[in-house]
N, C-alpha and C positions, 0 to 999 in steps of 0.2 A: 575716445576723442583723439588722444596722440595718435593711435593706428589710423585714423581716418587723413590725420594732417602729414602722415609720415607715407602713405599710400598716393595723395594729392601730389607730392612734394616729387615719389618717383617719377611717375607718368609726367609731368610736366618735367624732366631731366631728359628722357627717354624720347619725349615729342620736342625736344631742341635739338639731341643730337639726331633725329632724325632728319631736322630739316637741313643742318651742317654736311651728313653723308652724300659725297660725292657715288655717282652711277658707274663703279667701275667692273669689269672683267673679272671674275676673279680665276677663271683658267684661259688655258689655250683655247684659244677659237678655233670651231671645226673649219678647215678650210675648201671649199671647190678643187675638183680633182682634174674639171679643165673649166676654163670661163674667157670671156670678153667682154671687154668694158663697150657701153653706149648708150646714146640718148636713153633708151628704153631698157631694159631688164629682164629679161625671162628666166626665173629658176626652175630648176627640173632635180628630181629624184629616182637615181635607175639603183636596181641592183649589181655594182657594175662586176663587182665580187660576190661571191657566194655562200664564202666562209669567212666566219672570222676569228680571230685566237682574242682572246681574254687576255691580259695581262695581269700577273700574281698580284691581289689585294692584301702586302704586309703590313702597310699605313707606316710603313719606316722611311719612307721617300715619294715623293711626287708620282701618279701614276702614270706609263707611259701610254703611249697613242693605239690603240686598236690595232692590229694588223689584217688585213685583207688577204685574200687568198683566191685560188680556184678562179677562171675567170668566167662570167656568165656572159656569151657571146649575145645573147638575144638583150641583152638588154644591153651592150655595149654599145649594139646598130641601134638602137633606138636613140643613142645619145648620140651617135653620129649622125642617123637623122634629121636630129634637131640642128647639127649645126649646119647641116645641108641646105636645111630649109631655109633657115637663118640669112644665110649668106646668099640665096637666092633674093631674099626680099631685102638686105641691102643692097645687092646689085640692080633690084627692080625699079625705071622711072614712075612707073602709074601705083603702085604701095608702095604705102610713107617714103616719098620721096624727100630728101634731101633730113632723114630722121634714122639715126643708127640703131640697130638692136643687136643690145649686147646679150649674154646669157652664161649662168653659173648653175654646171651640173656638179651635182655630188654624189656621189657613189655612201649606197645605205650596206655596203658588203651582203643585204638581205636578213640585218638583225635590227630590231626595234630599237635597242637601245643607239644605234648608229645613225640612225633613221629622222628618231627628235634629236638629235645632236643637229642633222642637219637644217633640219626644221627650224629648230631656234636660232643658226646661222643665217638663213635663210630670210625669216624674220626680223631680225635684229642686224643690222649693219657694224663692221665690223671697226668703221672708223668710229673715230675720235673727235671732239670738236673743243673750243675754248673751254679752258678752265675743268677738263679733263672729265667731260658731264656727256652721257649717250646720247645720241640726236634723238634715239627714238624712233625713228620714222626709217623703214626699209625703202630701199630703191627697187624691190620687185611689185611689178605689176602683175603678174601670173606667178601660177607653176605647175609644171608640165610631171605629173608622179599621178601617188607611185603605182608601180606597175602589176603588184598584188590587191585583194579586195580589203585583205583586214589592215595591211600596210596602209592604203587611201581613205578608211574609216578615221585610221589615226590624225594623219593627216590634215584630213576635212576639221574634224574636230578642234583642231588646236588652227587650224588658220579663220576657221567661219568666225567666232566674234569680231574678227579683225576684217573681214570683207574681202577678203584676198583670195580671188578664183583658181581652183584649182581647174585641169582637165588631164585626167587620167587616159591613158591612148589603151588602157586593157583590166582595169577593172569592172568584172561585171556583174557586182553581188545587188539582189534589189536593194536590198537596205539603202542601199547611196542613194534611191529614186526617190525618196524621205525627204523635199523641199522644207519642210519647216526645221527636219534636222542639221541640214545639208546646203540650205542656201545658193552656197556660192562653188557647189560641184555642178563641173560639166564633164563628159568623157565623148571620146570619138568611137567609143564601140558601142554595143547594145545591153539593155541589162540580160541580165540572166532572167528574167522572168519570163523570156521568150524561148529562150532557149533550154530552160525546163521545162517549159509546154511543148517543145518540140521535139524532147527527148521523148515523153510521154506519146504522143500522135505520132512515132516513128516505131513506136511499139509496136503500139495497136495496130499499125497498117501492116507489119510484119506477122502479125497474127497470134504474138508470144501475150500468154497473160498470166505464168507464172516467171518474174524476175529476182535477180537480188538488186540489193542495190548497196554502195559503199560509199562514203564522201568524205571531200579532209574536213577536219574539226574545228573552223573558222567559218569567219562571217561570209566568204565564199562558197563555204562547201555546204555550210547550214542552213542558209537561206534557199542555197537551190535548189537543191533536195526536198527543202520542205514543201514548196513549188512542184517538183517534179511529183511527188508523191500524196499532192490534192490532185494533181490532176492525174494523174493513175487512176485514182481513186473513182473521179467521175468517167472515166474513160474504160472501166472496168477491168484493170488490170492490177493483180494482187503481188503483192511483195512479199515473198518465200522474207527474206530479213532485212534489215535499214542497221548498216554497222558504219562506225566513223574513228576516226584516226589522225593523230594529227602525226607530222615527220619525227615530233623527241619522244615520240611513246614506244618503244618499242614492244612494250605488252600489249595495249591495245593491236599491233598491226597483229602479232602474232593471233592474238586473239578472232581478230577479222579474218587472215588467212586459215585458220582450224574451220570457222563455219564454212567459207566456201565451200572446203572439200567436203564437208557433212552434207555442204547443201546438195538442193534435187535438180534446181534451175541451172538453167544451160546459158540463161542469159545474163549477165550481168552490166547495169548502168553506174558507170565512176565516176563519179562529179568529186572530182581530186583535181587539185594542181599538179604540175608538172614531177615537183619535188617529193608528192607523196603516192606519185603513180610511179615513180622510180624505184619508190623504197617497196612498195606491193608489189610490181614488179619482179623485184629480186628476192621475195619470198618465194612468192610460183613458180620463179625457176629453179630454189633451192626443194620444193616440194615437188618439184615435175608435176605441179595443177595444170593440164593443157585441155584443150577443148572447148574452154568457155569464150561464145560471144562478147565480147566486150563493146559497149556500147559509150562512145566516149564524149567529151566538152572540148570546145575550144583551150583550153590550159594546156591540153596535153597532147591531144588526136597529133599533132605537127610537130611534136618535140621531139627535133632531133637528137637530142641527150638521151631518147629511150633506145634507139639504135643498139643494140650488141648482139653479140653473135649468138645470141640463145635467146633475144626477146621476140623475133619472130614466132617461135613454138609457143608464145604464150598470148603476145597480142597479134599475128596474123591470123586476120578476116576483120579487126577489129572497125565497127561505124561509127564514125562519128561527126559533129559540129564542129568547122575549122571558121576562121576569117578567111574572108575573101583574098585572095593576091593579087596585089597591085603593083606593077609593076615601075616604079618611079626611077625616070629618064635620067640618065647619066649617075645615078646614084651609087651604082656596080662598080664604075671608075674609078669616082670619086672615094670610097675607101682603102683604094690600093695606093693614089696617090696625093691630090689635092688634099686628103685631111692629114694624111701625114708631114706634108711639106707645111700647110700653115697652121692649124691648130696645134697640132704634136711635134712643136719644135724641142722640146727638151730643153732648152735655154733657160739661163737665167733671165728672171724678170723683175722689174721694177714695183714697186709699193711696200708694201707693209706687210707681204707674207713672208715669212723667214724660209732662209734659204733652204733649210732641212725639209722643209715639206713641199716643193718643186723642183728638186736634183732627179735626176734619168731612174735613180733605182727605184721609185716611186712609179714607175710604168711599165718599166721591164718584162713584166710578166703578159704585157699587152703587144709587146711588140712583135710576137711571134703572129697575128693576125695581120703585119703590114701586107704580106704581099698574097694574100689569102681575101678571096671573093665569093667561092663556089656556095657557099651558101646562102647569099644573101637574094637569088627568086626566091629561096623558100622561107622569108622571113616576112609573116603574112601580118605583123603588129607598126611595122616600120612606119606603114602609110598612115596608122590612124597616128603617130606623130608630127607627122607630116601637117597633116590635118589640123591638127591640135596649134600647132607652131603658124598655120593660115589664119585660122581661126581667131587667135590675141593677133595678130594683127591686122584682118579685117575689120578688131572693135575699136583698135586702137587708129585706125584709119579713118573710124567716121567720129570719134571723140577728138580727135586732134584736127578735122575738119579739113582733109587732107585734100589735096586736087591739084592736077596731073600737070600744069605748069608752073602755077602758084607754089607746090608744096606745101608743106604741113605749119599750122603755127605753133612753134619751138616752142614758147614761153607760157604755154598752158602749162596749170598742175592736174596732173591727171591723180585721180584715188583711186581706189582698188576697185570700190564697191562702184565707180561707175564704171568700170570696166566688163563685173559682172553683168550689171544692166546693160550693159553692150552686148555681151554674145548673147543674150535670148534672144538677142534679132539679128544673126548675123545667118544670111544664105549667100555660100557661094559657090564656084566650081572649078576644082582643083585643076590642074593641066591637064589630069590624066582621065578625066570624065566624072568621075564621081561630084555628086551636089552634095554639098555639106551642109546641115543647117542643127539644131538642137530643138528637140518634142519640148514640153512641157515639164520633163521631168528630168532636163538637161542631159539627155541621152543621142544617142546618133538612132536610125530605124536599124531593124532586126535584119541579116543579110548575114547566111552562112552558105558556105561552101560545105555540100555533103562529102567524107572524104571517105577512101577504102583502103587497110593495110593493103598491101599487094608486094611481090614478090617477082621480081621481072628473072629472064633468064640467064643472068647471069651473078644470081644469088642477091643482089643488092634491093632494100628495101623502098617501095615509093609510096608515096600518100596519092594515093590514084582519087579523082572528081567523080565521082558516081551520082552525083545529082546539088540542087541546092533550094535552098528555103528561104524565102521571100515574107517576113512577118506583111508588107506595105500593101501586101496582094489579098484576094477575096479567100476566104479558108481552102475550098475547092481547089484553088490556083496555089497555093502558096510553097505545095510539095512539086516537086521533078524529080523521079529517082528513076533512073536506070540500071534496074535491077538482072540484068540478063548481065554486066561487065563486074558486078559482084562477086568478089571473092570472100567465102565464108570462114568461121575457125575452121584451124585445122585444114586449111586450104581445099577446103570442099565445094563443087559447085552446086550442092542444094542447099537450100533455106533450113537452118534447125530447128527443130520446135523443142519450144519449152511451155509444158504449162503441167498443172498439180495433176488433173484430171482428162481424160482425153475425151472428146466430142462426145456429144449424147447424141444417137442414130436418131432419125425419125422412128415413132413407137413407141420414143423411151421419154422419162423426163430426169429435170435437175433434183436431188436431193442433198442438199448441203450437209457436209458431216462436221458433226459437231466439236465445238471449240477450235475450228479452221478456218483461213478465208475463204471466201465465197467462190473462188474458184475451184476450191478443193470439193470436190462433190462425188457423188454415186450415182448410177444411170438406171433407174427405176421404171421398168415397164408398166407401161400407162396398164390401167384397170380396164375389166373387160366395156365395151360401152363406148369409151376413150378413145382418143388418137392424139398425136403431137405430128405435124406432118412437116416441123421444121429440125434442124440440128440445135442441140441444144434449147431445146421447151424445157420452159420453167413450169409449166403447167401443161398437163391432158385436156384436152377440151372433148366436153359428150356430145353424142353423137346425137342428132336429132330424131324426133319419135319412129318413124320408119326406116331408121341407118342403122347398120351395127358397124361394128369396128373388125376390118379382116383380122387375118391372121395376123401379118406385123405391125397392128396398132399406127399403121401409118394411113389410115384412108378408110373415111365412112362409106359402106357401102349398104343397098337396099337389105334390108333384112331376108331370108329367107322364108318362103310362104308356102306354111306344113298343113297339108289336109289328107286326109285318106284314100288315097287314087288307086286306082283299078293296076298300076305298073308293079306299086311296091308289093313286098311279100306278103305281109300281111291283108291287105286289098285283095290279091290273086286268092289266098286260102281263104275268105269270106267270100268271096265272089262264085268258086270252088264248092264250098257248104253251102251256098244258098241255091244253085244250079242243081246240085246233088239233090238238094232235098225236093226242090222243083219239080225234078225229072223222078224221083223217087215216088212221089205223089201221084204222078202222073201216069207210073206203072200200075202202082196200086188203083187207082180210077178202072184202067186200062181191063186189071187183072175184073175188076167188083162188075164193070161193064159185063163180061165175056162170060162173067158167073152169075148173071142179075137174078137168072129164075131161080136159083139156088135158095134154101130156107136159111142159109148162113147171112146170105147179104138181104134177102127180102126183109127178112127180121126187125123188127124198132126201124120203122121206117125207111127204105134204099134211097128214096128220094133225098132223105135231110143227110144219107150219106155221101150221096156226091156232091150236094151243096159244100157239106163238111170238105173233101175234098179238092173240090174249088177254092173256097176260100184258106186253105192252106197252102195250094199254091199261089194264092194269090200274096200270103203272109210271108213265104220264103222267097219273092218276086221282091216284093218291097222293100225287101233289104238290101236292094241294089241300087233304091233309087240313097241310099245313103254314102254310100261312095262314090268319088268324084268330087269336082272342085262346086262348091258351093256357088246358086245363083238363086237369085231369088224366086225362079220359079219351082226349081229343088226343093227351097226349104221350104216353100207350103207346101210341094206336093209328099215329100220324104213322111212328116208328120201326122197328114191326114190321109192317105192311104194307109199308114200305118194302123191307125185308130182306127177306121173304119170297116179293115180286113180283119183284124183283130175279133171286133165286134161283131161281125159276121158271124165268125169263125166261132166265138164264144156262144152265140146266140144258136146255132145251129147245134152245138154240145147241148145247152141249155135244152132246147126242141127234144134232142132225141133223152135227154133226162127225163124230163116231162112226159113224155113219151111213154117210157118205160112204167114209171107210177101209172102212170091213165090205165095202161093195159092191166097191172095187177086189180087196177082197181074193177076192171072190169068184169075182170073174173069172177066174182060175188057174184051170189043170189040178188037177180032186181037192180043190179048197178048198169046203168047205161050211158056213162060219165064219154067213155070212147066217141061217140056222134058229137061232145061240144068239144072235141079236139082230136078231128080226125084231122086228113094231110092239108084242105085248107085251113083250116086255123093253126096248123105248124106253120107252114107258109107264113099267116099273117102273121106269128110272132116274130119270125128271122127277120120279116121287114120292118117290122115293127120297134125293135130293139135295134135294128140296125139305123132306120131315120134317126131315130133319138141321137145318134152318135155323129151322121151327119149331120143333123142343126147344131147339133156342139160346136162342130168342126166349121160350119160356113159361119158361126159368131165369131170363131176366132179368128179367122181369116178376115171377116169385117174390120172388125174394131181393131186388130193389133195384131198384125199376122207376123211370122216367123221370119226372118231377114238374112242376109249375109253379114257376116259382123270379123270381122279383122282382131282378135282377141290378141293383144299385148301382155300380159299380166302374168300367165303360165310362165313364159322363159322372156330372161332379156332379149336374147340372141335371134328370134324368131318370130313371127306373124303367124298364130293357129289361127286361122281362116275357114270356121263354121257358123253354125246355123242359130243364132239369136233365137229363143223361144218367142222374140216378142211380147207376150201376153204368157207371165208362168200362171196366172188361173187357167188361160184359156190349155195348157200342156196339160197342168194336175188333173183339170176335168174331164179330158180326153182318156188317162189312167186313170182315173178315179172309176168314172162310168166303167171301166174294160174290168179291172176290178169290183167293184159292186156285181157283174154279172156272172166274173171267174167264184168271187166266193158263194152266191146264190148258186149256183152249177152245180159247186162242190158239195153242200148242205143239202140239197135233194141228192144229188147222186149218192151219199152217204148214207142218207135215211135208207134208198131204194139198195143199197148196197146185196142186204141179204133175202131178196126176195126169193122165192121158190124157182126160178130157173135152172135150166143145168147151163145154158149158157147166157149169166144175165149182165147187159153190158152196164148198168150202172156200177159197180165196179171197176171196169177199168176206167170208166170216165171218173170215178174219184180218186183213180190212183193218177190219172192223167192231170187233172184240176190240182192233185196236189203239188205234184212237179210245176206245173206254170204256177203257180203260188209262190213257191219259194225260190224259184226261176226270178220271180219279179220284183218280189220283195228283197230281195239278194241287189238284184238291179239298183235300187234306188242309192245307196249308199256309195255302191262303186259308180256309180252315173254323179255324182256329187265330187266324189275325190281323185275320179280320173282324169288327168290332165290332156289339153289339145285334142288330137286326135284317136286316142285312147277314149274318149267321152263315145265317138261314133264309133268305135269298137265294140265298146260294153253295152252299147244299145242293141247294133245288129246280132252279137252273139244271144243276148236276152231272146231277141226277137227266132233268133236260130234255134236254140235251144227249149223255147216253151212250144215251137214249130213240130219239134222232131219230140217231144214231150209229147206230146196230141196225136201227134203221126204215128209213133210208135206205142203209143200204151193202147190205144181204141183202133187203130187197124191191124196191128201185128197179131196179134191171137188168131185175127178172124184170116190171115193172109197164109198163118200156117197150116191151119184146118184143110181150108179151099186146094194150098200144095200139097201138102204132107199127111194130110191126116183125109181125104177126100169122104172116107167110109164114115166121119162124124156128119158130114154135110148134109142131114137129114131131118125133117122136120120133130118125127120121134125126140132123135137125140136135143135138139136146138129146144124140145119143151119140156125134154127131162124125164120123155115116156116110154123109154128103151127099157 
């Protein structure tokens, strides 16, 4: 209970002398390092210095003041700018007429902690009111900063609860486009979200798709990047590395310069500030890295601080995104004299800032830029101050309800936050042509100047206009490069290529290698069948059912269509053997003709000899109708000519087998068997046996006759183009029948083999029956597993071979006698009664 009343007792001491505590100061106030008092107020934040010294923290005495260093010219003119502007629109009758605008820049030296110092000056007024209590309430209506992305995040941040609009004239990180974050930012330039998309589409129009890429290690470098490297991404170009860095690392820079040199790419994207393309910079020249495209941002592409006598060998050819130049009228003068005579008077002045911090040695180091201009065309940020500096005061022009003879009513109080609600609507147009007005996400539209290192002839280096990018424009439109006045690294005038893997030929396809990016590939020739008829095919496409794929897999062509022609070699030696044996036949006829009274050829019927004769050449005839290009009159006639000569042929063996028996049998006591099969009833068998094999043949022909047929199946590459069985009963029964009459042939001639003759021909007919037997039966296996044109091979040789089988076993004996042996040619010897 005491602890509770002794706890009550503090806090109520604690909340009295709170309310007694007077709002005082308790250091030096950061003071404006130039300013002017008026109606109105614009504060602004430049880096006016670049460096800054620390002063030793012993805690044995008051700390002193920062010291500034190094001067940063680009953002000195920026602050002259402002008071350009400034003083243009106090001397203006038609804006805010008869209403002064003062303004208090402060120099952040380019350190954070310098930065909120100014910030809370800036915010906080530095006077004093009754009874020694803060007013509270600042007299700025804007402020015109800072000129870095992560610098204006700071910024934004600490002024948005407070409603107090910023507008940055060159921060372009998207993060700032964040309206719920951001409220009360606006800038005169564009964000980076376009200008990382159009680092990207300057790639690819280039035709590079392996890059690196490097960025500082801030809300500028990281946001755009991230940006640049979604759309790489959709845009199909691969990043070899993504390295970052910020200026106080020197391990990380080291680190990022070792991969360069490791790397493969030729191209490199630097989405770095000015400060940390300096510090890379002088690594590469410390490493003599030269050769690399550098592909640059607005931060740096123009900064003339990269200038030295060895950065050309590292950034000459360099492309990159600059601001447009504007070139603002009388402006060039005016920093040589008018701002030195009125603004930079060095003077003591009156109020409340002590003397020590507005004495001359406090500018000194600035004064070496009085009489110096030359570089102020090439300061392409000036205008968007300019800009910026029109801008509060066109909002301030229609909250104040300004007009052009009336002038303005003084005794408004104007707040911050309507101020802000003022510039989402402000459009106007500067002197120098440009419309200024703020998108939706308090930005200016995207508008870059494409720039090119270059090197003119007298060693001195320029940011040469090679083209520029229009975001406002249709996609199509939005690029203009003139790439013929392009100067490349290394001062080359061809375009480099960088990419992992080099084009895939037509023929070939993409095969991505594994654990790489997708650009990294292997060029795989398409499969037989295949074609890719583009560069770079991700995929063979097959070729459709009558195309094959030529030779370089780039172009389906008709297939090739194989049949067995009378040209090729093998056609000429069948054609060759079939002729031969034709004209063989035909001697032998020829020879049995000229010897017919002879007992050699009388013997077992002459007649069913030359029948036999006939129909063997008619057998080796036939086999001619098999070569050549298949038609459908071919392939019926090929099949049943064949079957039918065959039949003949066999049928006529058969006769004279038959033949042979009758006559032994005749020989017997009382046997008269000879009269029921003398020459006409041989006759009626050949015809007899031979119809059978035509009605075979005209059923199959009916119902399902033989065709041309385009056979696929054999080889991909090829169209064997033969002869369809049509009907395989109606084929089997065509060999079936020719067979049933070869093996009956054979079985009587076997039986009659050893009759009492001296010359008895049913032995050669079973040595001849035996050879067409295994001639045929041999056939079938290889007529199954031969392929294409091989299939009419194995048939005509069958047909050749069981030809010269018949020819040669049943007329060769008799052909030798007749030449060679004439003295057997007797009927004596022919019955074995010599």
């Amino acid at each position: 209970m005491h602890i509770f009343l002794y706890t009550l007792l503090l806090f109520h001491c604690l909340h009295t002398k709170a309310e007694n505590t007077l709002c005082r100061i308790m250091a030096d106030p950061m003071y404006p390092l130039l300013y002017k008092d008026g109606d109105i107020t614009i504060g602004s934040l430049f880096a006016i210095h670049s460096k800054e010294t620390l002063s030793s923290f012993e805690f044995t005495q008051k700390p002193q003041f920062l010291s500034c260093s190094s001067v940063n010219v680009m953002d000195f003119r920026m602050a002259q700018t402002m008071i350009f502007a400034i003083d243009e629109i106090n001397r203006s009758q038609s804006l805010l007429p008869n209403v002064s605008v003062g303004y208090r820049i402060y120099d952040t030296c380019g350190s954070r902690l310098s930065s909120m110092s100014a910030i809370m000056a800036l915010m906080n007024d530095q006077e004093l009111i009754a009874e020694d209590q803060c007013n509270g309430q600042s007299h700025i209506h804007a402020i015109i900063g800072e000129t870095e992305s992560s610098a204006t995040v700071i910024l934004s941040r600490t002024t948005g609860p407070f409603k107090i609009p910023v507008i940055s004239p060159s921060a372009t990180c998207e993060c700032l486009s964040n309206r719920k974050e951001y409220p009360s930012f606006f800038r005169t330039i564009a964000s980076d979200y376009h200008q990382s998309r159009a680092l990207a589409y300057i790639v690819k129009h280039f035709g590079w798709s392996w890059v690196g890429a490097v960025n500082s290690d801030n809300d500028y470098g990281n946001n755009g990047m991230a940006i640049f490297l979604k759309t790489a991404q959709e845009e199909g170009i691969c990043i070899e590395y993504s390295e970052k860095f910020y200026r106080t690392e020197p391990e990380n820079l080291q680190k990022v310069v070792d991969i360069i040199k490791q790397g493969t790419s030729k191209v490199i994207v630097a989405f770095l500030s000015h400060f940390e393309m300096g510090n890379l910079l002088e690594q590469l020249n410390i490493q003599n890295i030269t050769g690399l495209q550098m592909i640059g941002v607005e931060a740096w592409i123009t900064a003339k601080s990269l200038i030295t006598p060895n950065s050309f060998h590292v950034l000459g050819g360099s492309l990159g995104f600059a601001v447009r130049k504007i070139d603002i009228e009388g402006f060039s003068d005016y920093v040589i004299k008018a701002f030195w005579d009125t603004t930079f008077t060095c003077s003591e002045r009156d109020g409340n800032f002590p003397q020590h911090e507005l004495n001359c040695s406090r500018y000194q180091d600035l004064l070496f830029l009085k009489n110096y201009n030359e570089d102020v065309p090439e300061q392409r940020y000036s205008s968007n101050v300019y800009k910026a500096v029109y801008a509060i005061a066109y909002a301030l022009h229609s909250l104040l309800k300004c007009k052009e003879q009336e002038g303005c009513e003084k005794g408004m109080m104007i707040k911050t936050h309507q101020v802000v609600e003022a510039l989402k609507n402000v459009s106007f147009t500067i002197k120098m042509g440009d419309h200024v007005w703020f998108d939706s996400s308090g930005a200016a539209v995207a508008q870059y100047e494409i720039v090119n290192w270059q090197q003119d002839s007298n060693g001195s280096i320029q940011f040469k206009p090679v083209g520029y990018y229009d975001a406002s424009k249709a996609p199509h439109e939005r690029f203009d490069l003139d790439t013929q006045n392009i100067i490349w690294a290394g001062g080359q005038l061809e375009k480099p290529r960088s990419v992992c893997s080099e084009s895939c030929p037509p023929g070939t396809r993409k095969a991505a290698q594994k654990g790489r990016p997708v650009c990294c590939y292997d060029c795989i020739p398409c499969a037989e069948g295949e074609i890719s008829n583009e560069t770079d095919s991700n995929n063979c496409k097959q070729c459709p059912g009558k195309y094959w794929s030529n030779a370089e897999k780039n172009e389906c062509v008709l297939k090739a269509v194989e049949f067995l022609s009378f040209t090729e070699v093998m056609g000429i030696v069948l054609v060759f053997f079939s002729l031969f044996g034709a004209g063989l036949t035909a001697l032998v006829a020829v020879l049995f003709y000229s010897k017919k009274d002879t007992p050699i050829v009388k013997a077992n019927n002459s007649e069913l000899s030359f029948l036999l004769l006939f129909s063997l050449t008619l057998c080796f005839l036939c086999s001619l109708t098999f070569i050549s290009r298949p038609t459908e009159w071919s392939c019926m006639l090929r099949h049943t000519a064949f079957g039918i000569t065959f039949v003949l042929c066999i049928s006529c063996v058969l006769g004279k087998t038959i033949v042979v028996l009758m006559a032994f049998k005749a020989t017997l006591p009382g046997n008269n068997v000879m009269k029921w099969f003398g020459p006409p009833q041989q006759r009626l068998s050949v015809l007899a046996f031979t119809l059978i094999q035509v009605l075979i043949c005209v059923l199959w022909l009916t119902i399902h006759p033989p065709f041309p047929h385009k056979n696929m199946k054999y080889y991909k590459d090829k169209i064997i183009l033969e002869c369809s069985l049509g009907s395989s009963m109606g084929f089997y029964a065509v060999l079936g029948y020719i067979g049933l009459l070869a093996v009956l042939c054979f079985i009587l001639a076997f039986l009659a083999r050893k009759l009492p003759d001296n010359f008895n021909e049913a032995k050669l007919i079973t040595f001849s029956m035996l050879i067409f037997c295994a001639v045929w039966i041999t056939f079938i296996p290889s007529y199954v597993s031969s392929p294409g044109k091989f299939t009419v091979a194995v048939e005509i040789f069958a047909i050749l071979a069981s030809s010269f089988g018949l020819l040669f076993c049943i007329f060769a004996p008799k052909c030798f006698i007749i030449i060679f042996k004439p003295e057997q040619n007797t009927k004596q010897n022919v019955m074995g009664k010599s």
